[in-house]
TINU-412327 format. One record per residue (C-alpha): residue in one letter; x, y, z. Coordinates in Angstrom, 1 decimal. Example, Ala and Ser with C-alpha at 12.3 -4.5 7.8 and 13.67 -1.06 7.14 Angstrom:
<nodes>
NODE/aa/x/y/z
NODE/A/12.3/-4.5/7.8
NODE/S/13.7/-1.1/7.1
</nodes>
This chain:
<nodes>
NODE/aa/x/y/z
NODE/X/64.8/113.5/86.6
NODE/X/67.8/114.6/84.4
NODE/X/71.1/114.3/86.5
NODE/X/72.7/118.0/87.0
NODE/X/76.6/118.1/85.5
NODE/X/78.4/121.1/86.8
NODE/X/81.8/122.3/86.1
NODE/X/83.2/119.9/88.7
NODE/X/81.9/117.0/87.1
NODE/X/83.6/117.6/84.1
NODE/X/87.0/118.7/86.0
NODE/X/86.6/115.2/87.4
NODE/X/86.4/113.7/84.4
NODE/X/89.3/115.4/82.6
NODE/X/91.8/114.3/85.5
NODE/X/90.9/111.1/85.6
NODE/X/92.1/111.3/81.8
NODE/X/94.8/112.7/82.5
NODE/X/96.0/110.1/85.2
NODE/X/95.9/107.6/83.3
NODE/X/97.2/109.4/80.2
NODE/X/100.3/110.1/82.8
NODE/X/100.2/106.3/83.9
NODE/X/100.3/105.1/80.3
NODE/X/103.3/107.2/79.4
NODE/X/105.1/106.4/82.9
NODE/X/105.0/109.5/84.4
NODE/X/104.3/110.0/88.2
NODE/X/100.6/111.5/88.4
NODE/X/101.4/113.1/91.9
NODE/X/101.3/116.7/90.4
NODE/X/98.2/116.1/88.8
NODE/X/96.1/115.0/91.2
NODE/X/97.0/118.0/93.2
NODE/X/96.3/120.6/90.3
NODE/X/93.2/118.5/90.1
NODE/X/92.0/118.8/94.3
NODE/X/93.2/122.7/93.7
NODE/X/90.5/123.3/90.5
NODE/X/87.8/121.4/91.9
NODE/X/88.2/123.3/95.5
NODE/X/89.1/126.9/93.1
NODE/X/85.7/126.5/91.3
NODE/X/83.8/124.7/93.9
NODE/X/84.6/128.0/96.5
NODE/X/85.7/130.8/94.3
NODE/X/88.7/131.2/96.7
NODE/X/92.3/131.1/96.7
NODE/X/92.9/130.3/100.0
NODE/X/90.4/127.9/100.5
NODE/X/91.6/126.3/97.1
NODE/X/95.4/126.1/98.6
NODE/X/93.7/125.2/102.5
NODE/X/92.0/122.2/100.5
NODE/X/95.2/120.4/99.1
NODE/X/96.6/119.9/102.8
NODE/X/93.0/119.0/103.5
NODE/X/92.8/116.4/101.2
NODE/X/96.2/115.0/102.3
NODE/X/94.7/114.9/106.1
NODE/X/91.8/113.3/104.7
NODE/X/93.4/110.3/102.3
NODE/X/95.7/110.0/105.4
NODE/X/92.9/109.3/108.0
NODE/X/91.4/106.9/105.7
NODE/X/94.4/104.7/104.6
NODE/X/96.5/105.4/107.9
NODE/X/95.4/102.1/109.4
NODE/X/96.5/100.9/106.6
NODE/X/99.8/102.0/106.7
NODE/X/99.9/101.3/109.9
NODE/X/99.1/97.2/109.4
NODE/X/101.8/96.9/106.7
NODE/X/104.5/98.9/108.7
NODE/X/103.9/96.6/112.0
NODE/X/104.4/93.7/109.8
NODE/X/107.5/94.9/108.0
NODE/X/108.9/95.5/111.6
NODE/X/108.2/91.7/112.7
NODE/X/109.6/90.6/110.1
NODE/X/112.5/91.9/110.2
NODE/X/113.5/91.0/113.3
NODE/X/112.0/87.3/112.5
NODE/X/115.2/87.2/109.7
NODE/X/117.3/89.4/111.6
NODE/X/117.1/86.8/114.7
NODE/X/116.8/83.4/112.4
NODE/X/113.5/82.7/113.2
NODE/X/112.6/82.3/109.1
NODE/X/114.9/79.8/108.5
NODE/X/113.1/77.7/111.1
NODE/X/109.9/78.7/110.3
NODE/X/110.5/77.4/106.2
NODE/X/113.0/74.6/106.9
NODE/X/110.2/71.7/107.2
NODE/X/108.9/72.8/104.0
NODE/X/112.5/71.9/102.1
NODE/X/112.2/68.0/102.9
NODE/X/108.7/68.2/100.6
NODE/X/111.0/70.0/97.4
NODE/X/112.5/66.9/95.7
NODE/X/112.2/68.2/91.9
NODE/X/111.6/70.9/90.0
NODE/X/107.5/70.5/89.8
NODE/X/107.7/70.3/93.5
NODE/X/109.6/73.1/94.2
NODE/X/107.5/75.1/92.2
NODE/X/103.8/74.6/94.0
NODE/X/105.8/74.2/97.4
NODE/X/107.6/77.1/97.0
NODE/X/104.4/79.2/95.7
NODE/X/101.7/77.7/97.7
NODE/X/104.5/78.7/101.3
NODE/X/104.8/82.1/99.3
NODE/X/100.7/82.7/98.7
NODE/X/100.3/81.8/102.8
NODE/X/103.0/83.5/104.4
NODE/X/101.7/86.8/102.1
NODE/X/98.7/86.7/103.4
NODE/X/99.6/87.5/106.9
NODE/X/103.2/89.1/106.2
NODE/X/102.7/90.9/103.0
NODE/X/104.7/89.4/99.6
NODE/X/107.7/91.6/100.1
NODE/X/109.0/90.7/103.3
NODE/X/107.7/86.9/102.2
NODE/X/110.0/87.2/99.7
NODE/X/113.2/87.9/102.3
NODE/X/111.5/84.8/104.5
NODE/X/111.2/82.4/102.0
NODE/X/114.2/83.5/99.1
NODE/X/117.4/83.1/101.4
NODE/X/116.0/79.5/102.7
NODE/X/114.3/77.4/99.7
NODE/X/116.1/79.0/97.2
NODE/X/119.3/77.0/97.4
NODE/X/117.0/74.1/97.9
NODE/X/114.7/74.7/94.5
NODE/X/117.9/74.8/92.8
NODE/X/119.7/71.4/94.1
NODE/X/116.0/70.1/93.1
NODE/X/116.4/71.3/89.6
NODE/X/114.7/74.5/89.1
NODE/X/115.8/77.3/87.2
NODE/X/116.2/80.3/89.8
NODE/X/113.5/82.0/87.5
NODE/X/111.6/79.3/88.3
NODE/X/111.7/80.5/91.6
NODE/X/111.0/84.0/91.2
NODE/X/108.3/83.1/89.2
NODE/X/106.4/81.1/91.4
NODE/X/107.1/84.0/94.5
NODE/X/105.8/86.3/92.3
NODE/X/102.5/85.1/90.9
NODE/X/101.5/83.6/93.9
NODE/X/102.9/86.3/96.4
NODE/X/102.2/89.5/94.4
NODE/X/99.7/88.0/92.2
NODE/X/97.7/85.3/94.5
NODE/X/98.0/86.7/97.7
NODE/X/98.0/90.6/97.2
NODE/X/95.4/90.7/94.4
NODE/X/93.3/89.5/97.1
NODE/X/94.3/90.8/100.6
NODE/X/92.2/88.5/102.4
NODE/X/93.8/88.7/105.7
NODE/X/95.2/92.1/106.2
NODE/X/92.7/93.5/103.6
NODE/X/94.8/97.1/102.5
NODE/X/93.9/96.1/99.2
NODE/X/90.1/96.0/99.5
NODE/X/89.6/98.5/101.8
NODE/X/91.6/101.0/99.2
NODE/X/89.0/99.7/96.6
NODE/X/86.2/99.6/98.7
NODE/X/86.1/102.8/100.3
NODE/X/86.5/104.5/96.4
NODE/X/83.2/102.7/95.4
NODE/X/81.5/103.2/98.5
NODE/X/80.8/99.8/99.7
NODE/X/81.9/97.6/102.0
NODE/X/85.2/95.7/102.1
NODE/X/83.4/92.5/103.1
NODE/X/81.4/93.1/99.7
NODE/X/85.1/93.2/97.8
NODE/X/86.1/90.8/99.4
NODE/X/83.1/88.1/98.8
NODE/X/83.2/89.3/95.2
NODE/X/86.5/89.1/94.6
NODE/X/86.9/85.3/95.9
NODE/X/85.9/83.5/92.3
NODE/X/87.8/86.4/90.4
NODE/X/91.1/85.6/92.4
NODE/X/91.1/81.3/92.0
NODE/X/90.2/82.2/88.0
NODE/X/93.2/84.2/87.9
NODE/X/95.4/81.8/90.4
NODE/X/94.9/79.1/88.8
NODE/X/94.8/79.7/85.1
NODE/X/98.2/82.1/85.4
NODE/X/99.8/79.4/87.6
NODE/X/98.9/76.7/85.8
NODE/X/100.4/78.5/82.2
NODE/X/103.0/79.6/83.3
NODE/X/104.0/76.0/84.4
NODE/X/103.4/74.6/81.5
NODE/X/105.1/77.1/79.8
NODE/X/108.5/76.7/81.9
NODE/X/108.1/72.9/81.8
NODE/X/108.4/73.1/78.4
NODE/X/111.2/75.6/77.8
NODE/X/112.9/73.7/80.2
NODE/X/112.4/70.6/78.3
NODE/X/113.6/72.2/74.7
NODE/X/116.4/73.5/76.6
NODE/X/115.9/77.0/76.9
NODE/X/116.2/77.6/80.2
NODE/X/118.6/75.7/82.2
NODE/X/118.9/74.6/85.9
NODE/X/122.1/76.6/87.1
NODE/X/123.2/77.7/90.3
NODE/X/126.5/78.7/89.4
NODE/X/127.1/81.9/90.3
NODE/X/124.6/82.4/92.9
NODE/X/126.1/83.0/96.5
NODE/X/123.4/83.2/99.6
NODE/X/123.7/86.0/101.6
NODE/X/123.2/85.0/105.8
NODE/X/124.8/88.2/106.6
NODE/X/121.3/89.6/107.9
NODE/X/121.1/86.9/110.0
NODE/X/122.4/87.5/113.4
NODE/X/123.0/84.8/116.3
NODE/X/120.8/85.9/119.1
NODE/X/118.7/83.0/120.2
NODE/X/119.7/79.6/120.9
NODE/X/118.1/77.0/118.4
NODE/X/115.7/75.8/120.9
NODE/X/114.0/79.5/121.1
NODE/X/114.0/79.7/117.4
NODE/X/112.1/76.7/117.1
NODE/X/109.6/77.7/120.0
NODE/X/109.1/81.2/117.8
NODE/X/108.8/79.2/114.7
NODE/X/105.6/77.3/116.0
NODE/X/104.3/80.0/118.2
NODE/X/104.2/82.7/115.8
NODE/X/102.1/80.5/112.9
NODE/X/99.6/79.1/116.0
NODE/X/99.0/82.9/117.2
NODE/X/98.3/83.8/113.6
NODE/X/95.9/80.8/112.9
NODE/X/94.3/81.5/116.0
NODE/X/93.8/84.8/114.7
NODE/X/92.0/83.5/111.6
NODE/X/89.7/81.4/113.6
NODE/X/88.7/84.9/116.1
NODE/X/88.2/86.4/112.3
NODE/X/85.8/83.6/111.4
NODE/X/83.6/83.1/114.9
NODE/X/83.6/86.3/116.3
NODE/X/83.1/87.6/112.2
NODE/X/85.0/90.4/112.2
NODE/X/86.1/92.1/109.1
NODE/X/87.8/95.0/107.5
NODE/X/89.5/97.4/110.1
NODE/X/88.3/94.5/113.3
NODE/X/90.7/91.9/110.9
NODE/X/93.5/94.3/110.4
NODE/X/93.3/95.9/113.8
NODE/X/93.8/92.1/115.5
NODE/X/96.3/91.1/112.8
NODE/X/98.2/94.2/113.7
NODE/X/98.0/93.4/117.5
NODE/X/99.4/90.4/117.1
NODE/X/102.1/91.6/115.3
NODE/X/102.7/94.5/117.7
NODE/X/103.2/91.6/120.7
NODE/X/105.3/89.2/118.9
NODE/X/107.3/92.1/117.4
NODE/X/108.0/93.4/121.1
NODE/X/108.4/89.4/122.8
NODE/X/111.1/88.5/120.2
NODE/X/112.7/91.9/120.4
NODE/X/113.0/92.0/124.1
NODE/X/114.0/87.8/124.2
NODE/X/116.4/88.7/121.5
NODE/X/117.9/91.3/122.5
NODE/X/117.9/91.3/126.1
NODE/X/118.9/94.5/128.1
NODE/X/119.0/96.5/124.7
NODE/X/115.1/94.6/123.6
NODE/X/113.5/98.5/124.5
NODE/X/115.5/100.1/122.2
NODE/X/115.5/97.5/119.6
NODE/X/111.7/97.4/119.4
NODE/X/111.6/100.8/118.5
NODE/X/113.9/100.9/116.0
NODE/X/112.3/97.8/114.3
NODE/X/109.0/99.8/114.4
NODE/X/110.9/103.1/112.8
NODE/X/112.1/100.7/110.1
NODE/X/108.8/99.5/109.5
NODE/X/106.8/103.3/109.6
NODE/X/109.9/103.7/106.9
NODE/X/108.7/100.9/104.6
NODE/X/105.1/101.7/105.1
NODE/X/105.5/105.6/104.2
NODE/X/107.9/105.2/101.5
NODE/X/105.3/102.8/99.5
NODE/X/101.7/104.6/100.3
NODE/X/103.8/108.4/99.8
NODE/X/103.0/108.3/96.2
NODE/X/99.1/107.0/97.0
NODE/X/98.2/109.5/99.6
NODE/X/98.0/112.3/96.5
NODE/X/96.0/109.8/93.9
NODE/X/94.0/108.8/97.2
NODE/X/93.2/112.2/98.2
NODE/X/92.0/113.2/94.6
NODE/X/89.2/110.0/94.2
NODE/X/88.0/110.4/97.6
NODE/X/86.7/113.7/96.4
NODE/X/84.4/111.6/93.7
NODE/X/82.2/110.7/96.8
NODE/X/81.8/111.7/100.2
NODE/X/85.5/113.3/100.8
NODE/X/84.0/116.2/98.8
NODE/X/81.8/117.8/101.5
NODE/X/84.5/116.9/104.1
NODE/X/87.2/118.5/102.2
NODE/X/85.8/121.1/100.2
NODE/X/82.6/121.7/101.1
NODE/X/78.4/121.3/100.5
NODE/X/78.7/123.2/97.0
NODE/X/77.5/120.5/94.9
NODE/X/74.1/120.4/93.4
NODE/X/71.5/119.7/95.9
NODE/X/70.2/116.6/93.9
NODE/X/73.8/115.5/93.9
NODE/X/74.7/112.2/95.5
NODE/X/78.7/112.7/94.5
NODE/X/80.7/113.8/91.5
NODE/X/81.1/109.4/90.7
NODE/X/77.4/108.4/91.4
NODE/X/76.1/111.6/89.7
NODE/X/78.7/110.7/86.4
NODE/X/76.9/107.0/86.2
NODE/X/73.6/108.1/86.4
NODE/X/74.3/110.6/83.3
NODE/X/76.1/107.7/81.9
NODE/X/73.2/105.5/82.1
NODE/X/70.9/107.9/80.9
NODE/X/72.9/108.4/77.9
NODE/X/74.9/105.8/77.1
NODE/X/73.8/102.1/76.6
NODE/X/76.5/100.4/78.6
NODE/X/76.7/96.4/78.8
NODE/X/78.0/94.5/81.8
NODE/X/80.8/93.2/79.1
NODE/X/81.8/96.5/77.9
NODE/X/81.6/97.6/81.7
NODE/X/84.4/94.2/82.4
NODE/X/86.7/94.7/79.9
NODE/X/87.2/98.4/80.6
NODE/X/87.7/97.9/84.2
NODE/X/90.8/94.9/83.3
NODE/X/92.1/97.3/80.8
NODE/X/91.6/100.6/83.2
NODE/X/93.5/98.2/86.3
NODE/X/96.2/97.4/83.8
NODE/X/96.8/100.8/82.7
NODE/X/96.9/102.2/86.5
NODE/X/99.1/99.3/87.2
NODE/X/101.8/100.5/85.0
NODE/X/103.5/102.8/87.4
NODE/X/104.8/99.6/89.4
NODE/X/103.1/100.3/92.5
NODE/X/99.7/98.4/92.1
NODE/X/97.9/100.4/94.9
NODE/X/98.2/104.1/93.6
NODE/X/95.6/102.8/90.7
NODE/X/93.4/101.1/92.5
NODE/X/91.5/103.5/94.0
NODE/X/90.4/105.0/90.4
NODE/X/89.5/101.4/89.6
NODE/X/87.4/101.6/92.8
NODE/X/85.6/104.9/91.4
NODE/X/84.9/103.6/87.7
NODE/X/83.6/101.0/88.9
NODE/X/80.8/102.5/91.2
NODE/X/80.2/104.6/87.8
NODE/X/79.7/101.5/85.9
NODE/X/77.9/99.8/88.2
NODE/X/75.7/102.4/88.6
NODE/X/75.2/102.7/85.3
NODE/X/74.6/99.3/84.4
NODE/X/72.1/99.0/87.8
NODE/X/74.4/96.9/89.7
NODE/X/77.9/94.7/89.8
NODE/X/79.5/97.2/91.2
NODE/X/81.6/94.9/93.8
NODE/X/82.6/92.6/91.0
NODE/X/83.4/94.9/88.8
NODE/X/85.5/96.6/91.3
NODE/X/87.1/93.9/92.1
NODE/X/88.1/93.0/89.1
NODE/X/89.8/96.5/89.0
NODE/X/91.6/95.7/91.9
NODE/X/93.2/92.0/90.5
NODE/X/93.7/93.3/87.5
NODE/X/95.8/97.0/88.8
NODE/X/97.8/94.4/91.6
NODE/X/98.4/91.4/89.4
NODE/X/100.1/94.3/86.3
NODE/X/101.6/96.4/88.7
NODE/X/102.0/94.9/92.1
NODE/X/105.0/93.2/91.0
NODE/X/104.1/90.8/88.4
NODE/X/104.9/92.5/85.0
NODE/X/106.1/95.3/85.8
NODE/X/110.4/95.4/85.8
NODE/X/110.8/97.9/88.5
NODE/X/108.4/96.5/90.8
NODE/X/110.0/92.7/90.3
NODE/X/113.2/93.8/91.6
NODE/X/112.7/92.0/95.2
NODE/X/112.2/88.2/94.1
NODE/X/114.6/89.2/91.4
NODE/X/117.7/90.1/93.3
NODE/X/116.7/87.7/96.1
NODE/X/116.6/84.9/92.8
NODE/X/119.4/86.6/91.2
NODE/X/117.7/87.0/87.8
NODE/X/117.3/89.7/85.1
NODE/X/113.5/91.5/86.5
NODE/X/112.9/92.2/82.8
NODE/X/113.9/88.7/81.8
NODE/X/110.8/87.6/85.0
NODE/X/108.7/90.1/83.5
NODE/X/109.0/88.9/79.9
NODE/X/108.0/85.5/81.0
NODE/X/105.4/86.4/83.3
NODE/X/103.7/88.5/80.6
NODE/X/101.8/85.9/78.4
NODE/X/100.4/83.6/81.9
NODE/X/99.3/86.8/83.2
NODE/X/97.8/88.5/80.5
NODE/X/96.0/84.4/79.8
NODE/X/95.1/84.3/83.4
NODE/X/93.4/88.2/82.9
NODE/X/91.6/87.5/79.8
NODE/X/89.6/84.4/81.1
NODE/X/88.9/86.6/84.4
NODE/X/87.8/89.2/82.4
NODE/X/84.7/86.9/80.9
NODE/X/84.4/85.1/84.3
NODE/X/83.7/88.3/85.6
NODE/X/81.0/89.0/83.4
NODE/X/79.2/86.4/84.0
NODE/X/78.7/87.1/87.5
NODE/X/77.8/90.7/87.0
</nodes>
């Protein structure tokens, strides 16, 4: 039977243009998706006020969905800031400097500490854990401070994030736009994310070995001062090393609940985020004594801070996919066709009816539709249209729909999670004190290797 296009498919279509038209040329697309949710609910209901009603909708909607989260990423923020607030970090990383005696070590120790401690803490806090410690240390080894910034950003943002194995925002984002589960993402995403590890890590090595060796970049520290001011005295060194084990042993334990009792997606993040909640409230109240009530609280308003101001600009773009599949009837309403299974799955099945789409063609435009979202520097606000193509293509194409949405997903963190991107470099920049555009310059031909030889893994295992 011949797929039914209406009006709203096409409405669909044209915004999703237009967002990444806006994306390409660097433009926020927050405006767009909301004229976008008004036309589809305007045409969909014929009404003004239910068009208007179903822009607030939409926001309640894309809130409900991502709120836990937002909620996982703010708890974390709020630990660790009163981990580096109350010294705990510099315990925590200090075994790992006795291991960085020269520049090759420094660079895999450094990244390797970086990729671990993002899975369970997220890259940008890691980066205020590990910076303010092995930084002076990298550099008394002999690496360049770009060096350093390098390796904290393309295993942080790149390794760790792309993934999201342990707190899984990334997945889920991705999952819940093509409909399937974020264990699916997840298994799928596994042989994309070493491909891309280790070729980008392994180039851009090679590459900085050799500049280094032709001179062009220099080992200098002059100039850099580190900043302790953060770090207040309020535990005795024998509590900060207690902290420094217990808080890795309750996160490992943790892992090995995820593993036996399998629990995955919101289960993971939900325990993760407990976790955190306790040893967020122990330290604050062992910390801070008579003032620990109030000092939790204002850890956790600092942390709902963080977490807002980075999903604000994804709620919008969120809200506007999730009406390519079920969100529609929950937003708008049951005035799709009757044969409709959802504006996305309805737009593959014309595709594939039409079009003779191959799994390769179906790979490379999901790297180069990731890259392109990823140009607004956040990494996350795109990845939910890479989630939606995908469930197209794969429809389409009759399957590899988790593959190729996961490749949407490395490829939109990796560009614009704070690996090429200038703007978005600026943490492991300032902590490294180095020029973000000078990081992004040399992260640019390692990542865009590391994407390329994705790309045709991923095809294969479509």
């Amino acid at each position: 039977m011949e797929m039914e296009l209406t009006a709203l498919h096409w409405i669909y279509v044209v915004f999703i243009a237009l967002i990444i038209g806006f994306m390409v040329k660097r433009r926020d697309t927050t405006l767009i998706c909301i004229i976008g949710i008004f036309l589809l609910a305007l045409v969909a209901t014929g009404s003004l006020a239910s068009s208007i009603s179903g822009i607030f909708n939409s926001f309640i909607f894309a809130i409900t969905e991502l709120m836990s989260t937002i909620l996982i990423i703010s708890i974390i923020v709020a630990m660790s800031t009163v981990l580096t607030k109350s010294g705990i970090n510099d315990v925590m990383i200090a075994p790992f400097a006795k291991f960085i005696k020269n520049p090759t070590l420094a660079f895999w120790v450094i990244g390797i500490v970086m990729m671990v401690i993002s899975w369970f803490f997220w890259p940008s806090p890691a980066v205020a854990l590990l910076g303010a410690v092995l930084l002076p240390v990298a550099l008394r080894a002999g690496l360049p401070a770009l060096g350093v910034a390098m390796a904290m950003n393309l295993f942080g943002h790149g390794i760790a994030l792309s993934g999201d194995f342990i707190i899984q925002a990334a997945p889920k984002l991705t999952g819940d736009a093509a409909s399937i589960p974020v264990g699916d993402v997840i298994a799928a995403s596994i042989p994309l994310v070493i491909t891309m590890g280790v070729v980008t890590t392994l180039s851009a090595f090679i590459l900085l070995k050799r500049d280094m060796k032709l001179g062009r970049i220099k080992a200098d520290n002059e100039g850099f001062v580190q900043d302790q001011t953060f770090s207040e005295n309020l535990l005795t060194l024998g509590q900060k090393k207690f902290f420094a084990v217990f808080i890795p042993i309750a996160f490992l334990l943790d892992v090995v609940a995820l593993s036996i009792l399998k629990l995955q997606g919101g289960d993971a993040t939900a325990l993760v985020g407990g976790t955190a909640v306790f040893i967020l409230l122990i330290l604050s109240l062992v910390a801070h004594k008579q003032q620990g009530l109030e000092k939790s609280t204002a850890y956790l308003i600092q942390g709902f801070q963080f977490g807002f101001k980075v999903f604000g600009p994804v709620i919008p773009i969120a809200a506007f996919f999730y009406l390519g599949d079920s969100g529609f009837n929950q937003i708008i309403g049951d005035y799709l066709p009757k044969t409709s299974l959802g504006i996305v799955n309805d737009l593959g099945a014309a595709l594939a009816a039409s079009v003779p789409l191959t799994k390769e063609i179906a790979a490379v435009t999901l790297t180069g539709i990731g890259a392109i979202t990823g140009l607004d520097g956040s990494g996350f606000s795109g990845i939910s249209l890479a989630g939606s193509v995908a469930k197209l293509f794969g429809t389409a194409i009759g399957g590899g729909t988790a593959t190729l949405t996961a490749l949407g997903q490395i490829t939109a963190i990796w560009v614009g999670g704070g690996t090429l991107i200038p703007w978005a470099l600026i943490p492991a920049a300032a902590i490294c004190n180095v020029s973000p555009f000078e990081l992004a310059r040399r992260n640019l031909l390692p990542v865009t290797i590391g994407l390329a030889v994705t790309t045709i893994v991923a095809m294969f295992l479509i």
